[in-house]
N, C-alpha and C positions, 0 to 999 in steps of 0.2 A: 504494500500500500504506500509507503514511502516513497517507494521509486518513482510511482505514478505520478505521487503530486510532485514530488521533485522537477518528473518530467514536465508535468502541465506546466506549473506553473514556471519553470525556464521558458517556455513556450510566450507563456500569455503577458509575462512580464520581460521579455525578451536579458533575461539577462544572462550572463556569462555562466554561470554556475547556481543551483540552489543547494545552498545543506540543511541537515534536519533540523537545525536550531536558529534557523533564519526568519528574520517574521517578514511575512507578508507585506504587511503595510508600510515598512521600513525598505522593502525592495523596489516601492514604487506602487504597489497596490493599491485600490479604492474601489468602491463600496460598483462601480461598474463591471472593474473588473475581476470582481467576486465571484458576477454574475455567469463572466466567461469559464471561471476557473472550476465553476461548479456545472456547466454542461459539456468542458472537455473530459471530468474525469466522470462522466456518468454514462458517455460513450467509450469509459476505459474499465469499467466496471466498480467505480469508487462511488458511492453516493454520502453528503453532508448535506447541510443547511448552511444557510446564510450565517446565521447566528453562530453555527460550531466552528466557522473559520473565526467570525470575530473575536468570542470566546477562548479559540487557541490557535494562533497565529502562527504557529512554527508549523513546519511540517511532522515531526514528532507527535507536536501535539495533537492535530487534525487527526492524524494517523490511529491514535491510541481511540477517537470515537466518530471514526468512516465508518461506514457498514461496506462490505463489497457484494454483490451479485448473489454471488455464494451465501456468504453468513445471511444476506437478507431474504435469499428467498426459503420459503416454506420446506421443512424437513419431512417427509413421506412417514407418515403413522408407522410402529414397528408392531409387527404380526401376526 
């Protein structure tokens, strides 16, 4: 999940490198390009909210409450 947003968001904020403990809004981020950074990683299989980036700005920290595809979709009854 790291990698993902690492990757978007080097994407969306065009910058040279992201690490996990980088915050967002210190890279050049704003509340638009929240917007972008939250439907690249949901075509990456990452889903947040607006709020859980504001809430945790680093990549670390987003990471520890993304859901991915996987964890979010429904587990099959066992039988």
């Amino acid at each position: 999940v790291e990698t993902v947003l690492a990757d978007v968001w080097q994407a969306v904020l065009k910058a040279p490198q992201v690490g996990r403990d980088d915050n967002f809004f210190e890279l050049g981020g704003d509340s638009i390009l929240v917007l972008q950074v939250i439907a690249r990683a949901r075509k990456r299989g990452v889903r947040f909210t607006p709020k859980q980036l504001f809430d945790g700005p680093t990549v670390a920290e987003l990471a520890r409450v993304a859901k991915t595809d996987e964890v979010a979709a429904p587990q099959p009854a066992g039988g």
